[in-house]
C-alpha positions in Angstrom: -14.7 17.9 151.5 -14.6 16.8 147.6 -10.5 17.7 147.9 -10.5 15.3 151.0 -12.3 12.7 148.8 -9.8 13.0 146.1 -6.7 12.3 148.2 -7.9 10.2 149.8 -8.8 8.1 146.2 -5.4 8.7 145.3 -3.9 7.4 148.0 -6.3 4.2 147.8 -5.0 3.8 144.3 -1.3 4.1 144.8 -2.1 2.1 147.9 -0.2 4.5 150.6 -2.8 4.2 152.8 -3.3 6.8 155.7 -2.6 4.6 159.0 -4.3 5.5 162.7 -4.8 4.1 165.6 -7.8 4.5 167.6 -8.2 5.4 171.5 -11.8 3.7 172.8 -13.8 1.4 171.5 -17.7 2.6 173.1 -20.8 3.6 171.0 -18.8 6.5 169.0 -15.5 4.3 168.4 -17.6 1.6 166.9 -19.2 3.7 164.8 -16.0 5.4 163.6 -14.5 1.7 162.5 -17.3 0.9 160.6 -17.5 4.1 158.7 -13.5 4.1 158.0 -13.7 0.2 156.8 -16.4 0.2 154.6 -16.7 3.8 153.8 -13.3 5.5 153.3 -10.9 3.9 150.9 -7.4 5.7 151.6 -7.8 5.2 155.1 -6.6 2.7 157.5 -7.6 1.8 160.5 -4.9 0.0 162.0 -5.0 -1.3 165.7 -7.8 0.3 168.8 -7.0 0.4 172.7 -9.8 -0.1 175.0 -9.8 -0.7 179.0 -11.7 -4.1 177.5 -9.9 -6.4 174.8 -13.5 -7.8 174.2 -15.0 -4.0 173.4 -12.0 -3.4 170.5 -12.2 -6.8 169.2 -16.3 -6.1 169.0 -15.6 -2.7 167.2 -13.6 -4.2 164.6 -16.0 -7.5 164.4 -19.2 -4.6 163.7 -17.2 -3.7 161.1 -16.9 -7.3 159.4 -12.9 -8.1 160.7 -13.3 -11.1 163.1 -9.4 -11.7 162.7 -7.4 -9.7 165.0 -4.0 -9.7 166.9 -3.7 -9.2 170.6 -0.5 -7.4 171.4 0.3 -5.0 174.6 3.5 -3.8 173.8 4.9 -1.7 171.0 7.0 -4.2 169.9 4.0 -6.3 168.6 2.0 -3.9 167.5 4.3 -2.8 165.5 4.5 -5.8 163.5 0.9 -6.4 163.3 1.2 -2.9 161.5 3.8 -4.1 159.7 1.9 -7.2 158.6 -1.3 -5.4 157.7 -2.8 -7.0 160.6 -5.2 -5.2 163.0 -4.6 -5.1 166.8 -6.4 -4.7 169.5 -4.5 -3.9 173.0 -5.2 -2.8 176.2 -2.2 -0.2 176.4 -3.2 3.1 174.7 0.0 4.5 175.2 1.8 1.4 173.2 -0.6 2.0 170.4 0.5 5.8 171.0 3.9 5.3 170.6 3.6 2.5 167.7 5.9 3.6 164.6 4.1 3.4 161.0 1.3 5.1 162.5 0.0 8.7 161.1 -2.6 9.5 163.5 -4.1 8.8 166.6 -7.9 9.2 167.1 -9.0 9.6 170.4 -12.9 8.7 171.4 -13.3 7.8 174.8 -14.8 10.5 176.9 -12.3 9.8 179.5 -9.3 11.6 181.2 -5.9 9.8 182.3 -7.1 6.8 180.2 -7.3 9.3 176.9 -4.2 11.7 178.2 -1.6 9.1 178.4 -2.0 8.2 174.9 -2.5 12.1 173.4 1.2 12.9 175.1 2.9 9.5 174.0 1.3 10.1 170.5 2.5 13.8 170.2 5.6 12.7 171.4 5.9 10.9 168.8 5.2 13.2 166.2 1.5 11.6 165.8 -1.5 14.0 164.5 -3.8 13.4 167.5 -8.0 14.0 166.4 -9.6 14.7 169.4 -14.1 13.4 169.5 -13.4 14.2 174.2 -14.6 17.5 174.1 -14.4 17.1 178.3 -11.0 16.6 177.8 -10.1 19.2 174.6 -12.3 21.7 177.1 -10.1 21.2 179.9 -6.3 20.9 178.8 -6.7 21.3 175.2 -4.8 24.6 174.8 -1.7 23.1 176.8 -1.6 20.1 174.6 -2.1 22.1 171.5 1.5 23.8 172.8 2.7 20.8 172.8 1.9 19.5 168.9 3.0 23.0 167.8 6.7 22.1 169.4 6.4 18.7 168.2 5.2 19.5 164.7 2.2 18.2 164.6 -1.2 18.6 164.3 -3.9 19.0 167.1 -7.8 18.8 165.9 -11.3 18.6 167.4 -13.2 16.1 164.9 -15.6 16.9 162.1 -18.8 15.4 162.6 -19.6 16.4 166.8 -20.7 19.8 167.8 -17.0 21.9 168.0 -16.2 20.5 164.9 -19.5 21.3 162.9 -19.6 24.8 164.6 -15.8 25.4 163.5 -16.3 24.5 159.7 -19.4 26.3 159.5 -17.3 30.0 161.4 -14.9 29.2 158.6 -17.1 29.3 156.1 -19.1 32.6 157.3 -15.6 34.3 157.5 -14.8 33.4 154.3 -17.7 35.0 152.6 -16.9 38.3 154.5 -19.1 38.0 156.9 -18.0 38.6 161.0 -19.2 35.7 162.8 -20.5 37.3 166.3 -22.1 34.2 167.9 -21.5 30.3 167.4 -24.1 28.4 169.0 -25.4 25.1 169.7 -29.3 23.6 169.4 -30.5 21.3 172.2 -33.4 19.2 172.6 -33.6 19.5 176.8 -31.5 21.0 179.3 -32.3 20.0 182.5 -29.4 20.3 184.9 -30.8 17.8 187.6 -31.5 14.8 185.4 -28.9 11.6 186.5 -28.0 8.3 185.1 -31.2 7.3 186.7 -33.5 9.7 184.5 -31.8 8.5 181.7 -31.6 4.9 181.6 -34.4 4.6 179.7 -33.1 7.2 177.0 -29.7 5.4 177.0 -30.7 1.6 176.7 -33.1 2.4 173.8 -29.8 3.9 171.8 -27.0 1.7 173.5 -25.3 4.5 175.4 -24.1 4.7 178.6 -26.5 6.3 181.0 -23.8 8.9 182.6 -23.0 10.0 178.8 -26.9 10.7 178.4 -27.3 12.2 181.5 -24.3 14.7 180.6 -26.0 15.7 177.8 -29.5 16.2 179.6 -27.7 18.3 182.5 -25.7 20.8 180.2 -22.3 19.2 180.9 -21.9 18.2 177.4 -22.9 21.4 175.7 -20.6 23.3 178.0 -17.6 21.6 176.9 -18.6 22.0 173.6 -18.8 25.6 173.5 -16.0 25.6 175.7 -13.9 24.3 172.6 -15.6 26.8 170.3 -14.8 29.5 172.3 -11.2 28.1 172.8 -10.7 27.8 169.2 -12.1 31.1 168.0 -11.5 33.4 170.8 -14.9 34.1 172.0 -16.2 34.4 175.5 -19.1 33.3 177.6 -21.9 36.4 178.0 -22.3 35.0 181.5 -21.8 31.7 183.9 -23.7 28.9 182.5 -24.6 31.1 178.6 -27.6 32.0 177.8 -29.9 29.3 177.0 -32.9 30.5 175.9 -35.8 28.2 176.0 -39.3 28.1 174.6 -40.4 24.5 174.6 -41.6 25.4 178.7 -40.0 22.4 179.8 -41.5 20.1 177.4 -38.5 18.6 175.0 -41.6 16.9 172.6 -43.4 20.2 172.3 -43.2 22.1 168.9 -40.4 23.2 168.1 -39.9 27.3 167.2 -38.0 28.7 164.2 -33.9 29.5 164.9 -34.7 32.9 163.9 -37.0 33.5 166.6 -34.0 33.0 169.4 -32.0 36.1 168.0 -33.6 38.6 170.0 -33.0 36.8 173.2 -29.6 36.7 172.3 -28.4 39.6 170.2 -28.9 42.3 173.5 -25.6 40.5 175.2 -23.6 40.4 171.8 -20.7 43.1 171.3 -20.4 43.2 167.7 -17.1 44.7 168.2 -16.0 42.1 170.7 -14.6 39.1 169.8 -18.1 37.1 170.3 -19.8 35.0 172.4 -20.6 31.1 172.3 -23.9 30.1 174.0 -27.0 27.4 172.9 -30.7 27.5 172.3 -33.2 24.9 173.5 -36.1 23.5 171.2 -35.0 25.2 167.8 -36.0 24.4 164.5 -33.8 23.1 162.0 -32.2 20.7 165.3 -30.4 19.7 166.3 -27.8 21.2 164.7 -25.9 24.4 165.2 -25.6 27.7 164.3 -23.6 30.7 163.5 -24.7 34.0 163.6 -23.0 37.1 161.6 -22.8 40.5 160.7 -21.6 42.5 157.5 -21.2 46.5 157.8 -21.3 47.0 154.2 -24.9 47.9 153.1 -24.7 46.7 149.3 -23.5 43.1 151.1 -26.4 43.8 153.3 -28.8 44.1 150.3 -27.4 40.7 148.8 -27.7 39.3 151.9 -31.7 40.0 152.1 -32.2 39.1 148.4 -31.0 35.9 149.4 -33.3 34.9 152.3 -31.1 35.9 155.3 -33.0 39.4 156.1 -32.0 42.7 156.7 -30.0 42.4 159.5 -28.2 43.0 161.8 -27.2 39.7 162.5 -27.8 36.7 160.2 -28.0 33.1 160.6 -26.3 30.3 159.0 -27.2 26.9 160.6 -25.9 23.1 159.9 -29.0 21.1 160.7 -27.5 18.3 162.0 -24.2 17.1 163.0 -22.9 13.4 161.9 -20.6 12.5 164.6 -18.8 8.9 163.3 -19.8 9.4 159.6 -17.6 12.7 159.5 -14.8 11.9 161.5 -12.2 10.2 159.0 -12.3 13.2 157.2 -10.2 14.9 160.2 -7.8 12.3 159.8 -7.2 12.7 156.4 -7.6 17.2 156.6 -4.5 16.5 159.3 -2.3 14.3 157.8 -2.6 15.3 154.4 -3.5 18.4 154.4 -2.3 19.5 158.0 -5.3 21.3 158.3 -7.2 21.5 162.0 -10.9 21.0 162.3 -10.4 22.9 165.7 -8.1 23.8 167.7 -7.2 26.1 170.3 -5.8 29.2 169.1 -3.9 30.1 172.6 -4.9 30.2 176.0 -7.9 29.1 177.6 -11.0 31.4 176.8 -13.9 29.2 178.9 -13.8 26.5 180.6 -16.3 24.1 182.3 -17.3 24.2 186.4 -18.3 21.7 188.9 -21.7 23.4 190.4 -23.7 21.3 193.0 -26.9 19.4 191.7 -27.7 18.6 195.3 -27.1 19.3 198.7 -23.4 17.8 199.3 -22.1 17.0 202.6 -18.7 17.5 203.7 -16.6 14.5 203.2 -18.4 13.2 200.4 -16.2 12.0 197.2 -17.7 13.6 194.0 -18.7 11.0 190.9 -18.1 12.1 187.5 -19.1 13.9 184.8 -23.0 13.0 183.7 -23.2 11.8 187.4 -25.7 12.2 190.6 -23.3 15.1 192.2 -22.3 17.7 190.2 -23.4 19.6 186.6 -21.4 21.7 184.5 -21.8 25.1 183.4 -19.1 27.2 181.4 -17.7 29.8 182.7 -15.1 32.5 181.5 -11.4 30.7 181.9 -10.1 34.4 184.1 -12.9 33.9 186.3 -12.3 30.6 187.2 -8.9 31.4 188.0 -9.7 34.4 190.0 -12.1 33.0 191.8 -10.6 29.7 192.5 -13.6 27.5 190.9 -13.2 23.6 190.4 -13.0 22.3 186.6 -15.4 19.7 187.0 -13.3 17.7 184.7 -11.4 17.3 187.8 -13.8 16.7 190.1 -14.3 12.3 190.0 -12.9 11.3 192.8 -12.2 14.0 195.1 -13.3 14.5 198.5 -15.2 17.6 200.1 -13.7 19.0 203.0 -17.5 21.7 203.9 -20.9 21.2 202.9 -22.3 22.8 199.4 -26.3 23.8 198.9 -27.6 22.5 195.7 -26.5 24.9 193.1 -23.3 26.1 195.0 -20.3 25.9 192.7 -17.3 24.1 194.3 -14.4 25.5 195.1 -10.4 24.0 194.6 -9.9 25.3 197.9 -12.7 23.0 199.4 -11.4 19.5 198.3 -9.1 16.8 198.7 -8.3 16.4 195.0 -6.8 12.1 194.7 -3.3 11.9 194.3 -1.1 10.8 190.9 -3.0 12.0 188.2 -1.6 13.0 185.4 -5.1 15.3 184.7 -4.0 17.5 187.5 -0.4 17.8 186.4 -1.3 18.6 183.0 -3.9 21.0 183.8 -1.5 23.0 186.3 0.9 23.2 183.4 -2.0 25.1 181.6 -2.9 28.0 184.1 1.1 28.3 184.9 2.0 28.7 181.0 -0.8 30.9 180.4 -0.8 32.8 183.4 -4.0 31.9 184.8 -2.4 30.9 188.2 -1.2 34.6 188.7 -4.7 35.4 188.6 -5.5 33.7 191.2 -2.5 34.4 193.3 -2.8 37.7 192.9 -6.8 37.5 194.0 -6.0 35.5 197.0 -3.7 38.9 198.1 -6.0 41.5 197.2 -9.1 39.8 197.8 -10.8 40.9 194.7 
């Protein structure tokens, strides 16, 4: 990151700053203000869009800037850019669209809220820096179509998860090593905890309890490797990865050394596939993430063991941690300056992320949202869900069941009444028709395979 630092200080000192405007203004967002204003001279945060004028003017007042603008057209914001004056709106499209703008940075979690503003920003010709992993996971390789006609750049962030995994495969290729497996570490995976369960969790750190419980039920870490496996090409070994486990349920128990996981997971690996993207639970260093490798050429192999990674086959590089807000700026600047993605997908959807029941569901009843009391995630190879006709569970708030589901049934398109006027569902059609994936389907619905 040292040549990121030193553009950036150039640009401070020739003051050409590197403008964005940011999309959210939750627990990340505010973090990602405060580290830009006090931490990265060169960069500019500009203006932030929130549902709630109160929650951007409070991201920009944790950051020490109590005078703000109001403006919710692109007309005003514009001047307030113009004027070196932050804005807050409630419009993320009009922030999208504002001229004198380089980026947008998008942190909200959400999905017509956050889309709106990644399609009026590519539009125009905006790098967009994706931290909505539920959103990059569901439509991300469609919109990445899109920057490539627009000339721009599409990114995951540095600093969450897919980012961290992604620089780390980067690096492993480059020292001529075949990266095989890119994982994630998790404290608890639990896929019946519920905003409920985690209130406690979520009011000790000022989150919000559905985000928690996402995390808790594998939602989160199955978008994650989604985008992994989108960006690099890799796969899912099965529905819902692999997931080994040896804390026995117990999230405070001692932890056991990354090494220790290979075996569980090195019998499903091809090495001369394109790889697999999967997650341990309860490894030591964590959280973090990790990469595993191989190298067919013995004298590499012998350097390799002289320098503590073992004989082999596989080896393991890990990144012990992953510094969400505090790494983030740095996308901005690798895109604009640099036009360098983080991650980003490399063509069609690889894996995706289902809706599977987490209890009994009646028919008639209208599904809640991701981290919710209805559904969990679990990722799932993106031909499969086409073939088999499976609900992204991405699109699942809101809709309506038209038959029962047993508790741990995944849900079908076929079997709900998905709300009308989204641009979610429009966007994500456009995906499986450009890619094919809707043949797929078609073609199982005739043959019945």
């Amino acid at each position: 990151m040292f040549i990121v630092d030193t553009a950036l200080a150039k640009r401070a000192a020739e003051g050409k700053l590197v403008r964005f405007g940011m999309i959210g203004a939750g627990f990340q967002a505010s973090g990602v203000a405060l580290q830009t204003i006090k931490s990265k001279p060169g960069l500019q945060l500009c203006g932030i869009a929130a549902r709630r004028i109160d929650q951007a003017r409070a991201c920009f007042a944790g950051a020490g800037i109590e005078d703000v603008a109001v403006a919710n057209s692109q007309h005003e914001i514009e001047a307030c850019i113009r004027n070196n004056k932050p804005v807050v709106t409630e419009s993320p499209e009009a922030l999208a669209l504002a001229g004198n703008l380089d980026a947008i940075v998008e942190v909200t979690g959400s999905m017509d809220f956050a889309l709106s503003a990644i399609l009026a920003a590519i539009e125009s010709g905006k790098h967009v820096v994706q931290m909505n992993a539920e959103l990059d996971g569901l439509v991300g390789p469609i919109l990445k179509v899109k920057a490539d006609k627009a000339g721009v750049i599409y990114t995951f962030a540095d600093g969450d998860q897919p980012g961290v995994q992604l620089n780390l495969y980067r690096f492993v290729q480059g020292i001529g090593v075949k990266p095989v497996l890119c994982g994630n570490i998790k404290g608890l995976q639990d896929p019946y905890r519920t905003p409920a369960t985690q209130k406690a969790f979520a009011e000790k750190w000022g989150q919000k309890p559905n985000m928690v419980a996402s995390f808790a039920d594998g939602t989160k870490v199955s978008f994650e490797q989604a985008v992994v496996a989108n960006a690099t090409g890799m796969r899912v070994a099965r529905r819902g990865m692999i997931g080994p486990d040896f804390t026995g349920g117990d999230p405070t128990g001692p932890l056991t050394p990354l090494e220790k996981f290979v075996p569980a997971l090195a019998e499903h690996i091809d090495a001369n596939g394109p790889g697999i993207v999967d997650y341990v639970v309860g490894a030591s260093p964590g959280p973090g993430v990790f990469v595993l490798g191989t190298h067919d050429d013995p004298r590499q192999q012998h350097y390799l063991n002289l320098y503590k990674l073992g004989t082999g086959p596989y080896y393991v590089f890990y990144t012990p941690y992953h510094l969400c807000h505090f790494e983030l700026p740095n996308s901005v600047a690798r895109a604009v300056l640099f036009r360098d993605a983080v991650a980003a997908p490399m063509g069609g959807p690889q894996v995706g992320v289902i809706g599977v029941a987490k209890k009994a569901l009646a028919a008639g009843e209208t599904l809640d949202g991701l981290g919710g009391y209805c559904l969990y995630g679990v990722a799932e190879n993106a031909d499969i869900i086409a073939r088999e006709g499976l609900l992204p569970i991405g699109l699942a708030e809101g809709a309506t069941l038209t038959r029962a589901f047993a508790k741990d049934e995944p849900i079908t398109m076929a079997d709900v009444r998905i709300p009308e006027g989204r641009i979610i569902d429009r966007v994500y059609a456009e995906q499986q028709e450009h890619f094919g994936l809707s043949k797929l389907r078609r073609r199982s619905a005739v043959t019945g395979e």
